[in-house]
C-alpha positions in Angstrom: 242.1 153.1 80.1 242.3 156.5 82.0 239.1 155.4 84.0 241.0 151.8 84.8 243.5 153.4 86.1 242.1 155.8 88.3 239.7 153.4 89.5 242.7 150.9 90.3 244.9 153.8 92.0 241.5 154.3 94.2 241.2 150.8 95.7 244.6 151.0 96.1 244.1 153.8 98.4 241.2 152.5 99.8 243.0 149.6 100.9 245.9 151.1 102.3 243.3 153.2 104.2 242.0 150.3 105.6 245.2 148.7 106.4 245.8 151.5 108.4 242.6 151.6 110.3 243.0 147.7 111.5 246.8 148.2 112.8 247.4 147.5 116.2 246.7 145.0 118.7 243.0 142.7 118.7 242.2 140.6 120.8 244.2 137.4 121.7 247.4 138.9 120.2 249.9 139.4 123.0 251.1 143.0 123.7 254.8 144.2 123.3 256.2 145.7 126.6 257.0 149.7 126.7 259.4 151.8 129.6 258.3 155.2 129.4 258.5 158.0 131.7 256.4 158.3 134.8 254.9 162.3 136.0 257.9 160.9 138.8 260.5 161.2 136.9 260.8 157.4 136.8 260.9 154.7 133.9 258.0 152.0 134.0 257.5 149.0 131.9 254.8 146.3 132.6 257.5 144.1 133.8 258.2 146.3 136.8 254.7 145.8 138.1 254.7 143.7 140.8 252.2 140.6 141.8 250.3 141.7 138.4 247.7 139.3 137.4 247.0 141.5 134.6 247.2 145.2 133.3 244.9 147.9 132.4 246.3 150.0 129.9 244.5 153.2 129.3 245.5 155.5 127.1 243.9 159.4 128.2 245.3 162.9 128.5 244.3 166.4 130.3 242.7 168.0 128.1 240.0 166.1 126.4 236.4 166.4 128.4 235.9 162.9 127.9 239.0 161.5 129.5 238.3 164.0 132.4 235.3 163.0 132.7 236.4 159.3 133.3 239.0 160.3 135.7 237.7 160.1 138.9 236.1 156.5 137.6 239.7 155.5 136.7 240.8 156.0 140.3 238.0 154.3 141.8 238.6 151.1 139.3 242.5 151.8 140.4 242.0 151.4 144.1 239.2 148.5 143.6 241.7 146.2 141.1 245.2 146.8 141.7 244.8 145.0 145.4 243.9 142.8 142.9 246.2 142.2 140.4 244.9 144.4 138.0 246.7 148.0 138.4 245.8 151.2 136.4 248.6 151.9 133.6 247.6 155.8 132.2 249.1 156.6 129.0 249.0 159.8 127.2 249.8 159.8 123.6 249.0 163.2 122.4 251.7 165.6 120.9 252.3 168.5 122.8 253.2 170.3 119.9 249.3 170.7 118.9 247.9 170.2 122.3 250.3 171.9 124.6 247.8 170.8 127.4 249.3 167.7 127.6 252.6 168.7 127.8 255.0 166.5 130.5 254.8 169.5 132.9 251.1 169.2 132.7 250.3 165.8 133.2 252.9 166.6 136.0 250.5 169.1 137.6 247.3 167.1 136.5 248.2 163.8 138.5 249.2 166.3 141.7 246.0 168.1 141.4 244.1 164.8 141.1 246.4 162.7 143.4 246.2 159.9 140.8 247.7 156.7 142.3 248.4 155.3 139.2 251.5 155.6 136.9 250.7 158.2 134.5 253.4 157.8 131.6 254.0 159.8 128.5 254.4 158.1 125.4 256.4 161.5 123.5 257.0 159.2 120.4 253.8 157.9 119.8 255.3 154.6 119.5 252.8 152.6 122.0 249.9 154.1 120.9 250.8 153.0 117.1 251.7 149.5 118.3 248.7 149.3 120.3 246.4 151.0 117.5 244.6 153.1 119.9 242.7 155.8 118.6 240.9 158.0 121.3 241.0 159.0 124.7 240.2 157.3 126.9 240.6 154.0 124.9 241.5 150.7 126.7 243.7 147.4 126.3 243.1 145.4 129.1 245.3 142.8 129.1 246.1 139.4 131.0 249.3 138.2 132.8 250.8 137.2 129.8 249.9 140.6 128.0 247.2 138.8 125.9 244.8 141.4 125.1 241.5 140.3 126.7 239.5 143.2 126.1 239.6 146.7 123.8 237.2 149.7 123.8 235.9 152.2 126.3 235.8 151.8 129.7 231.9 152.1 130.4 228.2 153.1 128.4 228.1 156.5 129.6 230.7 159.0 129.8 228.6 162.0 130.9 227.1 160.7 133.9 228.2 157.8 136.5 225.4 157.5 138.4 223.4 156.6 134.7 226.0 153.5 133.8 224.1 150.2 132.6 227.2 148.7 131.6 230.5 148.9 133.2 232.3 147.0 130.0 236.1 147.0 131.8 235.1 146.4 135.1 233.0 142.8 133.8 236.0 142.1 131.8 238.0 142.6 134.9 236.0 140.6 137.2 235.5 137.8 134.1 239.4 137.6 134.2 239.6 137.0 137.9 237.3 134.3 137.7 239.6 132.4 135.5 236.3 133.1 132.8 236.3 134.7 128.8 235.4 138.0 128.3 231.9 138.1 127.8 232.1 141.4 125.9 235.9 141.4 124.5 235.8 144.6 122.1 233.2 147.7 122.3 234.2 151.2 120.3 236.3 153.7 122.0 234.5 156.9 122.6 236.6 160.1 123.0 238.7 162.4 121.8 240.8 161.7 118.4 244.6 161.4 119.6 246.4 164.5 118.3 249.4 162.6 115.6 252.6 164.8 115.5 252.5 165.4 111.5 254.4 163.0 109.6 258.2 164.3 108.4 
């Protein structure tokens, strides 16, 4: 009976486990709007972005080497799409708390330094990132006028080097978009850094 039991209070977890992993967005659901702060001070929301014919939600951070290491590829997508329709919308989740490198004053001095001309917005609450269900950074939601999601998962096939890219997974879902096609690749895995949860109270 002892073994029943235990073995029942295990699925149990397992499944609530599980549950877990799978929240958040997938593809073809349709994306809540957010206002968080901007490195300027300012409140942004999707709805604020003007002629959009779709959003590319990113959600990165200073410190991790993989999200640096996408930065200046973020930029170049940035000034390539949002003549567009599709603007850059950087997101970081991470709690300053455990990574005081990506405090507000740092993203602050990050986006100076790297004269990002794309929002940069702190999610302090973790509230977009949960809705969303990102895990990493960088990890990507690009989504469609509407806020459909279109396409989820890491921005390219190689982080360490740009000039060794075979597959340029957001920019294809970009250009699909644009041609008024599906997204021949919808979802691929986010590779990065875990985001850093503020422990539960």
């Amino acid at each position: 009976m002892k073994q029943v039991f235990q073995l029942t209070l295990l699925l149990f977890l397992f499944s609530a486990l599980s549950l877990q992993a799978q929240s958040g967005y997938r593809v073809g659901d349709v994306a809540r709007d957010f206002n968080l702060k901007n490195v300027d001070g300012k409140m942004v929301s999707l709805a604020k972005i003007k002629k959009a014919k779709g959003y590319v939600v990113i959600f990165t951070c200073n410190h991790c080497p993989f999200a640096v290491a996408y930065e200046d590829r973020i930029i170049a997508l940035h000034k390539k799409y949002a003549k567009k329709g599709f603007s850059v919308v950087a997101i970081n989740p991470n709690d300053k708390d455990i990574q005081p490198a990506d405090s507000y004053e740092k993203m602050q001095e990050r986006a100076k330094q790297k004269g990002f001309p794309f929002v940069y917005l702190y999610d302090e609450t973790q509230e977009i990132a949960r809705a969303y269900g990102a895990t990493r950074t960088p990890h990507v939601y690009l989504l469609d006028k509407d806020r459909r999601v279109r396409y989820i998962g890491a921005i390219d096939d190689n982080h360490e080097n740009p000039e060794e890219v075979k597959e340029r997974y957001l920019e294809n879902a970009i250009e699909a978009l644009l041609a008024g096609k599906e997204v021949p690749r919808p979802e691929t895995k986010a590779i990065g850094c875990t985001i850093k949860w503020r422990a539960s109270k």
